[in-house]
MDTraj code that builds the backbone (N, CA, C; nanometers):
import mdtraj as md
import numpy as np

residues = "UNK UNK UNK UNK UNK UNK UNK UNK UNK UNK UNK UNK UNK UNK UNK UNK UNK UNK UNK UNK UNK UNK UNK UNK UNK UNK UNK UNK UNK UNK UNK UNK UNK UNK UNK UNK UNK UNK UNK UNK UNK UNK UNK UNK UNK UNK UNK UNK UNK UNK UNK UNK UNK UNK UNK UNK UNK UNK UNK UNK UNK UNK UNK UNK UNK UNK UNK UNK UNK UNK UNK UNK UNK UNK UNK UNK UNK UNK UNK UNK UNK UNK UNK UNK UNK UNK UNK UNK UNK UNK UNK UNK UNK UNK UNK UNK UNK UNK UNK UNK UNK UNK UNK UNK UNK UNK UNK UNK UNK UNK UNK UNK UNK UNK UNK UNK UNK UNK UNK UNK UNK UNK UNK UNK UNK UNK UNK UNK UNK UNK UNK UNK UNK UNK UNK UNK UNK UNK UNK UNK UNK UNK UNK UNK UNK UNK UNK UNK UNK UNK UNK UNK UNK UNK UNK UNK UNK UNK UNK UNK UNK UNK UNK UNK UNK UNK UNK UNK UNK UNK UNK UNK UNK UNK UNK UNK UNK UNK UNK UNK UNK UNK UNK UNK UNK UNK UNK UNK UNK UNK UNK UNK UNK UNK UNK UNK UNK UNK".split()
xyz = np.array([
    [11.2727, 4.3710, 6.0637],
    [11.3238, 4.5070, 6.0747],
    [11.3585, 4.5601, 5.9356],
    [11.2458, 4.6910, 5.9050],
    [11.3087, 4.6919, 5.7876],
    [11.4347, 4.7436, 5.7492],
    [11.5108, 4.8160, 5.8621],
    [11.6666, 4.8561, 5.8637],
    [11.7391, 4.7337, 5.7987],
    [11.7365, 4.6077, 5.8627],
    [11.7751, 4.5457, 5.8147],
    [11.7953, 4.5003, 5.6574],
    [11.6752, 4.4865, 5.6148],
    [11.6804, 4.4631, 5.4525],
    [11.7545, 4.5927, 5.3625],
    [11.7201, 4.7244, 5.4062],
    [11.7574, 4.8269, 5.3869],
    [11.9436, 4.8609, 5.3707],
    [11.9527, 4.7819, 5.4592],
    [12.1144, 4.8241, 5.5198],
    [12.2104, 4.7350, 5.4541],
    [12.1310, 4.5989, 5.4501],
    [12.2301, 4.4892, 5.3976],
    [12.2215, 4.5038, 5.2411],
    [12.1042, 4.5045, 5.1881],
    [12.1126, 4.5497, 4.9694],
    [12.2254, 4.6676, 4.9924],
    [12.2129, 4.7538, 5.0979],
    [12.3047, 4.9230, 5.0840],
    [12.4488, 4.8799, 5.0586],
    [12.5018, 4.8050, 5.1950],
    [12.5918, 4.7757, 5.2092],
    [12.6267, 4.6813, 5.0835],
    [12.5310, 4.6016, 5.0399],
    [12.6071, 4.4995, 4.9262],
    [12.6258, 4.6000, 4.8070],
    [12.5034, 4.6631, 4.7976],
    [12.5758, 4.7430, 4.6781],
    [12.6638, 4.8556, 4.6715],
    [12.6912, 4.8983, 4.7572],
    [12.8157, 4.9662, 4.7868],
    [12.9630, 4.8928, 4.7724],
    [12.9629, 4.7824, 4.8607],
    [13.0863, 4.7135, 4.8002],
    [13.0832, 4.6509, 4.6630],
    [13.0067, 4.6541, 4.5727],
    [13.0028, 4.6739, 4.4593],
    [13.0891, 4.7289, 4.3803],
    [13.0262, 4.8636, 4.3969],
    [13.1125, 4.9689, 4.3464],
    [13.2852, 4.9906, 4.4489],
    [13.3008, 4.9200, 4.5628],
    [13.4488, 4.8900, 4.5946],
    [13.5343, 4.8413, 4.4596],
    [13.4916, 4.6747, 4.4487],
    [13.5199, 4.5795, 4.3856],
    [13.5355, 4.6842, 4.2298],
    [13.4384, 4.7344, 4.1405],
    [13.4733, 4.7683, 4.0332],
    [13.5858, 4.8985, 4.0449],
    [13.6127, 4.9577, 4.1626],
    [13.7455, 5.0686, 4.1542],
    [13.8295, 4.9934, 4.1870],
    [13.8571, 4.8826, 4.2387],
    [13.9797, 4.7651, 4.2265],
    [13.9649, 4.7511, 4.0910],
    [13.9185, 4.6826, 4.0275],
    [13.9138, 4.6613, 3.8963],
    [13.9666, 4.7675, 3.7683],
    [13.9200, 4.8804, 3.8341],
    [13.9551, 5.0065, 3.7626],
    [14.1243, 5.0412, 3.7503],
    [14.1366, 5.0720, 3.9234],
    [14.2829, 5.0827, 3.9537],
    [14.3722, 4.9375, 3.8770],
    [14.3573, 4.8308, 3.7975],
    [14.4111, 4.7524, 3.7602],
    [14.4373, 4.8208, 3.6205],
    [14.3567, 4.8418, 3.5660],
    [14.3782, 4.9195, 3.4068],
    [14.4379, 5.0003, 3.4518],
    [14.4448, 5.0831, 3.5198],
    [14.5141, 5.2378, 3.5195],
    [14.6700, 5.1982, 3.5282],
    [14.6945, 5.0760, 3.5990],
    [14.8573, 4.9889, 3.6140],
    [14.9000, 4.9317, 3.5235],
    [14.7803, 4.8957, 3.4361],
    [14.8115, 4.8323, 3.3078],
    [14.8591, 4.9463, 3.1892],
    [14.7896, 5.0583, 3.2153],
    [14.8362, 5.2159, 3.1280],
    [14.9677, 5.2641, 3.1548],
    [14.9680, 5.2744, 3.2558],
    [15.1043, 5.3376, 3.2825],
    [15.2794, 5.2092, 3.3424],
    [15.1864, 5.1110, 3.2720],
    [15.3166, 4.9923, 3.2846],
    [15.3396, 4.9653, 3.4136],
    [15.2924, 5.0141, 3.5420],
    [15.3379, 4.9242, 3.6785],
    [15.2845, 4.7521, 3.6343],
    [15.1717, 4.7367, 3.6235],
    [15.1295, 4.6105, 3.5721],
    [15.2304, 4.5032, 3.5087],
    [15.2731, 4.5393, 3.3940],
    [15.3727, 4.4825, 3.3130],
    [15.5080, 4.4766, 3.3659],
    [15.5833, 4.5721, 3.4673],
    [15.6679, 4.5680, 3.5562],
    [15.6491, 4.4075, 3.6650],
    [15.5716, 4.4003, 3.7232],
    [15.5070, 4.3062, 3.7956],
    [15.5127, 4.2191, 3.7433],
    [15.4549, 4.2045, 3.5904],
    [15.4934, 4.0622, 3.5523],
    [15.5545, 4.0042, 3.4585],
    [15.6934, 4.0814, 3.4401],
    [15.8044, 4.0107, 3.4084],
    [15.8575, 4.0062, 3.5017],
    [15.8633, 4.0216, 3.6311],
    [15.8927, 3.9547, 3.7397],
    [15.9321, 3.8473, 3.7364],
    [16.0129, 3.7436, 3.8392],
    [15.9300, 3.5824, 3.8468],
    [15.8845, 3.5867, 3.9039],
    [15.7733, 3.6311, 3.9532],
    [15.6239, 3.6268, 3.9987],
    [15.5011, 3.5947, 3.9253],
    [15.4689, 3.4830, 3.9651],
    [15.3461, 3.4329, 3.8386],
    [15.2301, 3.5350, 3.8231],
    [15.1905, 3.4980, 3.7414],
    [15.0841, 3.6079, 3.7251],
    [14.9416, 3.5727, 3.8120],
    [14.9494, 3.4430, 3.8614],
    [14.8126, 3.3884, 3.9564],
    [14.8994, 3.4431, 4.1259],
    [15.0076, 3.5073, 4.1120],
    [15.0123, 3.5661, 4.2894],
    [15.0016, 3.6835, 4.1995],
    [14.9924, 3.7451, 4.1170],
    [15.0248, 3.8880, 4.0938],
    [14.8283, 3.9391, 4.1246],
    [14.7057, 3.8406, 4.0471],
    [14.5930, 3.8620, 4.0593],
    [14.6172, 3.8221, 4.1949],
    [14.6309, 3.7399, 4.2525],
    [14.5737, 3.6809, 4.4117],
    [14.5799, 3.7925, 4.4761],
    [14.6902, 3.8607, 4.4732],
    [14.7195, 4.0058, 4.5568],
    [14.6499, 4.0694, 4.5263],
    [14.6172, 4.1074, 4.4661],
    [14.5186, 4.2546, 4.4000],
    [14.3733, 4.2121, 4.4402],
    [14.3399, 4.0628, 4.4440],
    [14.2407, 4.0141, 4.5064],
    [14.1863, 4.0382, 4.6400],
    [14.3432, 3.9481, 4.6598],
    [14.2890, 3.9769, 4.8468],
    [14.2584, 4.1116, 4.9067],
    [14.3789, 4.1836, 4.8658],
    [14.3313, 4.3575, 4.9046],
    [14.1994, 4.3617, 4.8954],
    [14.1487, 4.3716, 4.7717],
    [14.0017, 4.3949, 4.7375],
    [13.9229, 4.3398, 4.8055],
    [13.9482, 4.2129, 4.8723],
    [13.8595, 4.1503, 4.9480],
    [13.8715, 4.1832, 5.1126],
    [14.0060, 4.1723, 5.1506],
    [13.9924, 4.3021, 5.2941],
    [13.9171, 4.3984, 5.2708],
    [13.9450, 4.4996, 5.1669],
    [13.8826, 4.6326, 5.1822],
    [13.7498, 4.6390, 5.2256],
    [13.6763, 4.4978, 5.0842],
    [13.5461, 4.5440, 5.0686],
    [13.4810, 4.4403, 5.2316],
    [13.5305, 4.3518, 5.2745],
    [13.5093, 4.3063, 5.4014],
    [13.5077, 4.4240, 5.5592],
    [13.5597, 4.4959, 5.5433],
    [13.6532, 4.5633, 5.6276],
    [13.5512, 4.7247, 5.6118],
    [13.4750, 4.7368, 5.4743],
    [13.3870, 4.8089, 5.4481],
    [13.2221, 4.7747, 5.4584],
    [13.2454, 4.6263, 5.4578],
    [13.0624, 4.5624, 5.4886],
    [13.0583, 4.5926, 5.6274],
    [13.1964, 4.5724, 5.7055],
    [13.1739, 4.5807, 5.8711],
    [13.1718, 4.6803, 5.9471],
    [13.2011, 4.7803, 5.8886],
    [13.1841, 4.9070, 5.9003],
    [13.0036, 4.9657, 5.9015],
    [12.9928, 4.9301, 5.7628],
    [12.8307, 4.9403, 5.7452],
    [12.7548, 4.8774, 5.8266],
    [12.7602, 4.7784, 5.8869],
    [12.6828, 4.6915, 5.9600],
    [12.6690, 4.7649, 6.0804],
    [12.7868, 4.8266, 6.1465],
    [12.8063, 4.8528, 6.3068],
    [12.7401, 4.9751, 6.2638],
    [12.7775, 5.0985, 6.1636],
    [12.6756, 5.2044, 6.1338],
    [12.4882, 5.1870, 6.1428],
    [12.4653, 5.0681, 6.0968],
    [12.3585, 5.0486, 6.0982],
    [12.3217, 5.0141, 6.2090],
    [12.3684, 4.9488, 6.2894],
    [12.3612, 4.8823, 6.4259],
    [12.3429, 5.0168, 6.4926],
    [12.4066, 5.0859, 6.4851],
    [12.3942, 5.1932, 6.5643],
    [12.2699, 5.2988, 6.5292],
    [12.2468, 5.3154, 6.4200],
    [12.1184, 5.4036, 6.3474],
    [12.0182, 5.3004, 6.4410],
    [11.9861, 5.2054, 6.4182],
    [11.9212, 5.0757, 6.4722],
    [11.8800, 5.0922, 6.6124],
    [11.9924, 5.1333, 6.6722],
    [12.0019, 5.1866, 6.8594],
    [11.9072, 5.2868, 6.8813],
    [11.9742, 5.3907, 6.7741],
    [11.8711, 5.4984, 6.8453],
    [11.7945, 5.5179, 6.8337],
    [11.7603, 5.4343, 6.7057],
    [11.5980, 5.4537, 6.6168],
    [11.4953, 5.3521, 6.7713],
    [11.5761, 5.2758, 6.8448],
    [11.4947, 5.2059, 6.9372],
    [11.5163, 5.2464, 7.0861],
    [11.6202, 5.3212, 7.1132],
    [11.6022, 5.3794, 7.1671],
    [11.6712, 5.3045, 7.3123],
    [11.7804, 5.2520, 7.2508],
    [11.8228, 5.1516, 7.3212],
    [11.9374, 5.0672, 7.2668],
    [12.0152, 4.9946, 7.3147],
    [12.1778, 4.9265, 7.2308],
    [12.0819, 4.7887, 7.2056],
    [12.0646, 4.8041, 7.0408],
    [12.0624, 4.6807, 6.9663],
    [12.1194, 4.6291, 6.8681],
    [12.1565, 4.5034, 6.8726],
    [12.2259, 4.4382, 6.7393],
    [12.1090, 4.3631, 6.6730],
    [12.1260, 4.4478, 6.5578],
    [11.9514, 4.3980, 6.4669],
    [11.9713, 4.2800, 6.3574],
    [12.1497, 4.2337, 6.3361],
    [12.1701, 4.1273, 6.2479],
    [12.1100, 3.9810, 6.2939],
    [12.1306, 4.0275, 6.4031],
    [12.0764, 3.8676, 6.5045],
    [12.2204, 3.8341, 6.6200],
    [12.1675, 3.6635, 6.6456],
    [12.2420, 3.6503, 6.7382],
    [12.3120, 3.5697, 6.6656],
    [12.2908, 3.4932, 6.5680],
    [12.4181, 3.3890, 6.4907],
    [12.5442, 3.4970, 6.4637],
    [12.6456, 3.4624, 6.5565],
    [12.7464, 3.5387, 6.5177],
    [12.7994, 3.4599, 6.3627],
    [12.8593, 3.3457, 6.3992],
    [12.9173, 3.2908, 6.3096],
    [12.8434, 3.2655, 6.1005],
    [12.6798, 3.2603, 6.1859],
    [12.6363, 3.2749, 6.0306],
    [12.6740, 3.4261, 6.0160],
    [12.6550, 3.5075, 6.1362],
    [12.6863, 3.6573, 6.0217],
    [12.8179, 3.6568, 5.9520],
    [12.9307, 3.5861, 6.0420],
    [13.0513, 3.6147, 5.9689],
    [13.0867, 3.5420, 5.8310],
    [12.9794, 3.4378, 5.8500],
    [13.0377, 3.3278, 5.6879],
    [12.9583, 3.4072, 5.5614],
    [12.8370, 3.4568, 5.6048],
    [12.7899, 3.5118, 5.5163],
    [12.8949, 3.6722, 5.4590],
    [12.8894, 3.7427, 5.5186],
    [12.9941, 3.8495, 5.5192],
    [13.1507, 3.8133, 5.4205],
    [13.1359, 3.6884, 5.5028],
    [13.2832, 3.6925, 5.4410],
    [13.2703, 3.5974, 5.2742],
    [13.1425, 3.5513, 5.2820],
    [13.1115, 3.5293, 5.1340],
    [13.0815, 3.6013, 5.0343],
    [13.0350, 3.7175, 5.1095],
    [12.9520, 3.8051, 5.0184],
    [13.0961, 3.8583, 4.9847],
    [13.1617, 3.9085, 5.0818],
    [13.2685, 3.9997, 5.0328],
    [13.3717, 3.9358, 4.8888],
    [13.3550, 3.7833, 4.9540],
    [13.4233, 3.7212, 4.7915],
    [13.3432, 3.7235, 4.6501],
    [13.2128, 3.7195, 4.6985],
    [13.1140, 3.7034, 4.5904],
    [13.1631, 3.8091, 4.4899],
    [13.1848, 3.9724, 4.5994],
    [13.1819, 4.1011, 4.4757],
    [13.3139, 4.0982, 4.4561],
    [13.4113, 4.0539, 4.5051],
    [13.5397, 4.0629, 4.4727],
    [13.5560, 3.9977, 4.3588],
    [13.4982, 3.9168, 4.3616],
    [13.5286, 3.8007, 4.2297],
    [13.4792, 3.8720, 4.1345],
    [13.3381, 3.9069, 4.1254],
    [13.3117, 3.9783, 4.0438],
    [13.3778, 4.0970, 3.9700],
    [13.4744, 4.2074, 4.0419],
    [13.5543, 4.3018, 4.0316],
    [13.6610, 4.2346, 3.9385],
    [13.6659, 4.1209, 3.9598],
    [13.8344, 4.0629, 3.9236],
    [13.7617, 4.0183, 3.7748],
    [13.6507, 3.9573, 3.7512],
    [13.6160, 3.9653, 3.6324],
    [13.5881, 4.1122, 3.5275],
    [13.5721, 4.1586, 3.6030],
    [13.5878, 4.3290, 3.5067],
    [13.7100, 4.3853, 3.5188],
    [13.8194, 4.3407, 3.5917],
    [13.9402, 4.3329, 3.5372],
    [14.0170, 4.2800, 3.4605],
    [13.9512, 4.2247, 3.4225],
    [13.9715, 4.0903, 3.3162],
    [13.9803, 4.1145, 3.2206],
    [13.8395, 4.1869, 3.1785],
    [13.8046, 4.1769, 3.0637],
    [13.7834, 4.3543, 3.0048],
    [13.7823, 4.4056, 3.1047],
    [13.8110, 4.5882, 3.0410],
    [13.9308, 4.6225, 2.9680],
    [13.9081, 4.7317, 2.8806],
    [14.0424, 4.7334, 2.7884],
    [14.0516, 4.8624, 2.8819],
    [14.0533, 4.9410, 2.9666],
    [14.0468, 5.0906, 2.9598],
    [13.9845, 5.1054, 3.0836],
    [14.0668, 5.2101, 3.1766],
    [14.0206, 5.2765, 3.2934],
    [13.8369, 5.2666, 3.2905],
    [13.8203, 5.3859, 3.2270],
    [13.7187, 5.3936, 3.1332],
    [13.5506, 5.3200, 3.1273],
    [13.6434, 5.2246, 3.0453],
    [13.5410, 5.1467, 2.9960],
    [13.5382, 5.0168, 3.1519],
    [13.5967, 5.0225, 3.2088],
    [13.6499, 4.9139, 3.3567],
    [13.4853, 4.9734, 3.4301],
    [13.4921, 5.1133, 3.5028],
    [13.4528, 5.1977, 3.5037],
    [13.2743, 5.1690, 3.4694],
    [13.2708, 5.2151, 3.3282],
    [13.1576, 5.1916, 3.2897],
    [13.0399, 5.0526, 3.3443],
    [13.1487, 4.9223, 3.3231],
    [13.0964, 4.8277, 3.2876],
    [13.0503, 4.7820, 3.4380],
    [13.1562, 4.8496, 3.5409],
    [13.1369, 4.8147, 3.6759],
    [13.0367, 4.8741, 3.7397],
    [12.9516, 5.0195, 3.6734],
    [12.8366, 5.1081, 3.6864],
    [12.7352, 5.0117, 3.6283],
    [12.7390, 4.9783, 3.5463],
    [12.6280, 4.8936, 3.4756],
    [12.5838, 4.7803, 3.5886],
    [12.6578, 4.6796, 3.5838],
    [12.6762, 4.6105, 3.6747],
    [12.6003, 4.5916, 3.7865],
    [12.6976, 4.6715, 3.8562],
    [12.6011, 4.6772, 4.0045],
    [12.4695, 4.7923, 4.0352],
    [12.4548, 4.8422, 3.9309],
    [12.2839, 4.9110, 3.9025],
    [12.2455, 4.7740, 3.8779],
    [12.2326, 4.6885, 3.7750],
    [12.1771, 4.6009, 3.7509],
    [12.0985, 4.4787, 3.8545],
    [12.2932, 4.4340, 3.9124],
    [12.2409, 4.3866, 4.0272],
    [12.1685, 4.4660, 4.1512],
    [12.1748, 4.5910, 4.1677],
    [12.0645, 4.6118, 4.3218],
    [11.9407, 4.6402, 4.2896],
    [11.9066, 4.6386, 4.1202],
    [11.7821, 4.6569, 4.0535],
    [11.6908, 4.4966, 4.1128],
    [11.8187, 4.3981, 4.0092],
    [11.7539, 4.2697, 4.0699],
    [11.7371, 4.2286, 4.1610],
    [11.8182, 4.2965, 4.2594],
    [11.8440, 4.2469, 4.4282],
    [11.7484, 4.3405, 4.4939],
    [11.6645, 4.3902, 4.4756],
    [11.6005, 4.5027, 4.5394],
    [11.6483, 4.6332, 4.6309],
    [11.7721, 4.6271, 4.6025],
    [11.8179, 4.7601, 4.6662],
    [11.7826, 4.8995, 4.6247],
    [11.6705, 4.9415, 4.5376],
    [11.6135, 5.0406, 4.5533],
    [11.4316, 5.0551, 4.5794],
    [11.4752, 4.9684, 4.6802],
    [11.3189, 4.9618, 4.7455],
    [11.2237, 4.8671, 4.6690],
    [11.2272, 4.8013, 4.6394],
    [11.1500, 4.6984, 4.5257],
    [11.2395, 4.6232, 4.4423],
    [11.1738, 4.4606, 4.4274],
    [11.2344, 4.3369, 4.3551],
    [11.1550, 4.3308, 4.2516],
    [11.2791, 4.2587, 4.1479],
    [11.1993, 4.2208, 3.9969],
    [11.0944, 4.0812, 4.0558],
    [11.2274, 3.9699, 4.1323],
    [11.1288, 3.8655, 4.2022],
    [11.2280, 3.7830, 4.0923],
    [11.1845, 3.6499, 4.1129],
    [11.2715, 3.5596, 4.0832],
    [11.2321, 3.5493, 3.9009],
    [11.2829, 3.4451, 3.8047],
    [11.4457, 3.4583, 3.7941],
    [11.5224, 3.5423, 3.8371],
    [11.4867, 3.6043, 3.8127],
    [11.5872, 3.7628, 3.7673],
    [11.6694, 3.7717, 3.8806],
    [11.6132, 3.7639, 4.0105],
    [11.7096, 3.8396, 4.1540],
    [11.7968, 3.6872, 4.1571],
    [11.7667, 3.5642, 4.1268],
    [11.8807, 3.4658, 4.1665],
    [11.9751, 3.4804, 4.1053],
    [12.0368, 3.5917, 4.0031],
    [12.1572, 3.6541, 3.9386],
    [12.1771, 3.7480, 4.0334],
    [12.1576, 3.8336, 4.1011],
    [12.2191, 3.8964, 4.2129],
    [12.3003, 3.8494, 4.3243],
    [12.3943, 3.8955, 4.3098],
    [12.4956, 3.8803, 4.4584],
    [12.4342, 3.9675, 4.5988],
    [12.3926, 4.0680, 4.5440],
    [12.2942, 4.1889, 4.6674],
    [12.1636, 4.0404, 4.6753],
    [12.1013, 4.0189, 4.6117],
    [11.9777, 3.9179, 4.6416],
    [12.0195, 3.8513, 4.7452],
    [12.1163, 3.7519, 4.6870],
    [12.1652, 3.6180, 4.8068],
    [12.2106, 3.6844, 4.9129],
    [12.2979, 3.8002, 4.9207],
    [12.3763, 3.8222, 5.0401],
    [12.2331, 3.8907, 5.1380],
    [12.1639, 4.0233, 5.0547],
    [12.0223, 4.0215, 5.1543],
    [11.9625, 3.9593, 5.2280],
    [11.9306, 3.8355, 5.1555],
    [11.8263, 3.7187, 5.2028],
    [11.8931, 3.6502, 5.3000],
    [11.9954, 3.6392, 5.3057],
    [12.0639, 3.5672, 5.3934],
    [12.0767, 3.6189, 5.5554],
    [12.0738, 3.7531, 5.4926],
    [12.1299, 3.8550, 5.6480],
    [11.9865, 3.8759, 5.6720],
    [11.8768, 3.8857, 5.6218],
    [11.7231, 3.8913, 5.6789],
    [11.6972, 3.7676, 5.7693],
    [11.7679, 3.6585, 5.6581],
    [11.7304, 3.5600, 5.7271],
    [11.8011, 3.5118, 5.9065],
    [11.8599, 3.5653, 5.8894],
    [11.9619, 3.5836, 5.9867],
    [11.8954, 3.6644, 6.1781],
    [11.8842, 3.7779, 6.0742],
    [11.8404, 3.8731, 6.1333],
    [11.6816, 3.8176, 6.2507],
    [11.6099, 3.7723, 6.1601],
    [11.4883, 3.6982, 6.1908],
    [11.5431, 3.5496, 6.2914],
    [11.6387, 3.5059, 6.3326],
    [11.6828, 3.3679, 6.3797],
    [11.6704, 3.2564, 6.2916],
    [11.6338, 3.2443, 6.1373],
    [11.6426, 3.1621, 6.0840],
    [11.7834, 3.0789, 6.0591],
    [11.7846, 2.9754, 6.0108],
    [11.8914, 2.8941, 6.0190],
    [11.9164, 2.8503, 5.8393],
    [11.8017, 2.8438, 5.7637],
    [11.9075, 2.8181, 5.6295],
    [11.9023, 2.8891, 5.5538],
    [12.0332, 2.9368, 5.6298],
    [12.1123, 3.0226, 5.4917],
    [12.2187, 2.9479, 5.4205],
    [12.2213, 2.8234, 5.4252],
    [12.3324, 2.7597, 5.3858],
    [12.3433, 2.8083, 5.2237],
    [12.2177, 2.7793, 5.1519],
    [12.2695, 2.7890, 5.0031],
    [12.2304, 2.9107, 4.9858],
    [12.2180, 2.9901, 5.0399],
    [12.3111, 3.1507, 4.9816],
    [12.4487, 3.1509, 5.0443],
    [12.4855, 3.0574, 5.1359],
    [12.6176, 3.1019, 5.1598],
    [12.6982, 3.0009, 5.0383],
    [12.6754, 2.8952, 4.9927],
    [12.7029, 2.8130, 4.9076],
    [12.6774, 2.8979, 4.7756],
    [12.5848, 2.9433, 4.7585],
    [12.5488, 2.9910, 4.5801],
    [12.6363, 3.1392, 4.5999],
    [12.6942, 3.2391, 4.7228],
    [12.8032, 3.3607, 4.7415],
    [12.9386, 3.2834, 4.6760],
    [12.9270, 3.1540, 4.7706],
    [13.0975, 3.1080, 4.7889],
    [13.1386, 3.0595, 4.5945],
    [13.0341, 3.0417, 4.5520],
    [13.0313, 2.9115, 4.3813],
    [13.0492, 3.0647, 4.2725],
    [12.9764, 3.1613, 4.3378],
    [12.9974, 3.2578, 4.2560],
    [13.1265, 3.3635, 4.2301],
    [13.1793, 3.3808, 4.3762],
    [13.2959, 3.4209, 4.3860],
    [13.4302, 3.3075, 4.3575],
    [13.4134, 3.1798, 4.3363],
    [13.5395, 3.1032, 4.3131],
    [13.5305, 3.0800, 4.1394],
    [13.3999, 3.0999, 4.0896],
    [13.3751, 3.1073, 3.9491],
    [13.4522, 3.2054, 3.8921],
    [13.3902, 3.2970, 3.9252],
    [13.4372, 3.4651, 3.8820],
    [13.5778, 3.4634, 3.9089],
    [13.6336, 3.4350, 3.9950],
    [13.7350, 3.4345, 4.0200],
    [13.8554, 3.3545, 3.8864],
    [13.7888, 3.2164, 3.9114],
    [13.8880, 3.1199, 3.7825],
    [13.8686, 3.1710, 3.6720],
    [13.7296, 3.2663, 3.5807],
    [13.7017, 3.2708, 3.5240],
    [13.8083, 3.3894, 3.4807],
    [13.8279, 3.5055, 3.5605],
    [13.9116, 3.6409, 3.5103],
    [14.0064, 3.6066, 3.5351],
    [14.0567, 3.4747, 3.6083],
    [14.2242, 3.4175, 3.6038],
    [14.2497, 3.4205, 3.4293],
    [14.1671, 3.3014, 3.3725],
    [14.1847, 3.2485, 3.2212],
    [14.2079, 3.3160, 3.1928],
    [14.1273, 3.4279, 3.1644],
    [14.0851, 3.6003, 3.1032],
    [14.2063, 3.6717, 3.0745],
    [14.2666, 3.6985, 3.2331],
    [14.3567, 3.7582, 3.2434],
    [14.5091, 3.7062, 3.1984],
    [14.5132, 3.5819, 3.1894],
    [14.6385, 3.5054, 3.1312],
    [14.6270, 3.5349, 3.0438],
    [14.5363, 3.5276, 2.9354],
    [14.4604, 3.5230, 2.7733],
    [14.5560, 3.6340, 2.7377],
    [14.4912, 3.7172, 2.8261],
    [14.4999, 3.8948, 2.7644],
    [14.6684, 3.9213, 2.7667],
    [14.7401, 3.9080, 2.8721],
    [14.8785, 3.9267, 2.9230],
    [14.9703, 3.8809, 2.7890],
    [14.9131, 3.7430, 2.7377],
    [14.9956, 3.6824, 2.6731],
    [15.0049, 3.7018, 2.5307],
    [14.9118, 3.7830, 2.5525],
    [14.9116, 3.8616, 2.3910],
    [15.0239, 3.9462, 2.3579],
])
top = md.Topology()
chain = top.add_chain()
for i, resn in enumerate(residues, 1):
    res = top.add_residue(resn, chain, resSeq=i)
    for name in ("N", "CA", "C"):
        top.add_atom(name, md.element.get_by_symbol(name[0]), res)
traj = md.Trajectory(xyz[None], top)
């Protein structure tokens, strides 16, 4: 179905651009000192990111599932009839989903990391996820491999096609979502200690 391939690059790269306005809204706290309020707290600074995390990761979860049932429904009428076009693996849809959603979160939390500036947060998070739905084929055409196994839209696609179709391994895109989002993640922890402690 090509809804399917269509819907899932959409949806990934859309929460994309979630993840980098989390990222954004972090500089803008860091400008106007709520940020720095927060952490002279005694509140460590790994619950001060975890929070700002998790939000980001409800949202952008809470926004893939949204897209999905939209599509599900475009899906209906385009057939003319109530269909669910992800498939019948409930549970692979949900591990995947809920990987992907960490995958871009993590990612977000690394451009919070490392942006000096609303701004430039902004910028880098536009770059970004053009890049990735370039490599991931979310505008109708793939570069093809190397290139798309750096996409988070790639793995999370392939996975939900695969899905979609009754296939069964999706394990290592749900493994190469989950390695990428706990990376990204430790990685804008360091980052973000680095920077604070300056």
């Amino acid at each position: 179905n090509p809804l399917v391939l269509f819907g899932a690059s959409q949806a990934i790269f859309f929460a994309l651009f979630t993840a980098n306005g989390a990222a954004t809204s972090v500089m803008e706290e860091r400008n106007n000192g709520t940020l720095q309020r927060l952490l002279v707290s005694p509140t460590p600074r790994l619950t001060v990111m975890l929070g700002k995390m998790t939000a980001t990761f409800v949202t952008v979860l809470a926004q893939l599932t949204l897209l999905f049932v939209a599509f599900t429904l475009v899906g209906s009428l385009l057939a003319g009839e109530l269909q669910f076009i992800w498939g019948q693996n409930l549970p692979g849809i949900a591990l995947i989903m809920v990987t992907t959603a960490l995958a871009t979160t993590g990612l977000g939390s690394i451009i919070a990391a490392i942006a000096r500036t609303p701004d430039q947060s902004s910028t880098i998070g536009s770059v970004i996820s053009i890049v990735s739905a370039v490599f991931g084929g979310a505008f109708g055409f793939q570069i093809g491999a190397p290139f798309s196994y750096f996409s988070v839209i790639y793995w999370g696609t392939d996975a939900f096609t695969k899905l979609a179709s009754g296939q069964t391994d999706y394990a290592l895109n749900a493994l190469v979502l989950l390695v990428f989002g706990a990376t990204a993640f430790t990685i804008s922890l360091v980052v973000f200690n680095r920077r604070m402690a300056q």
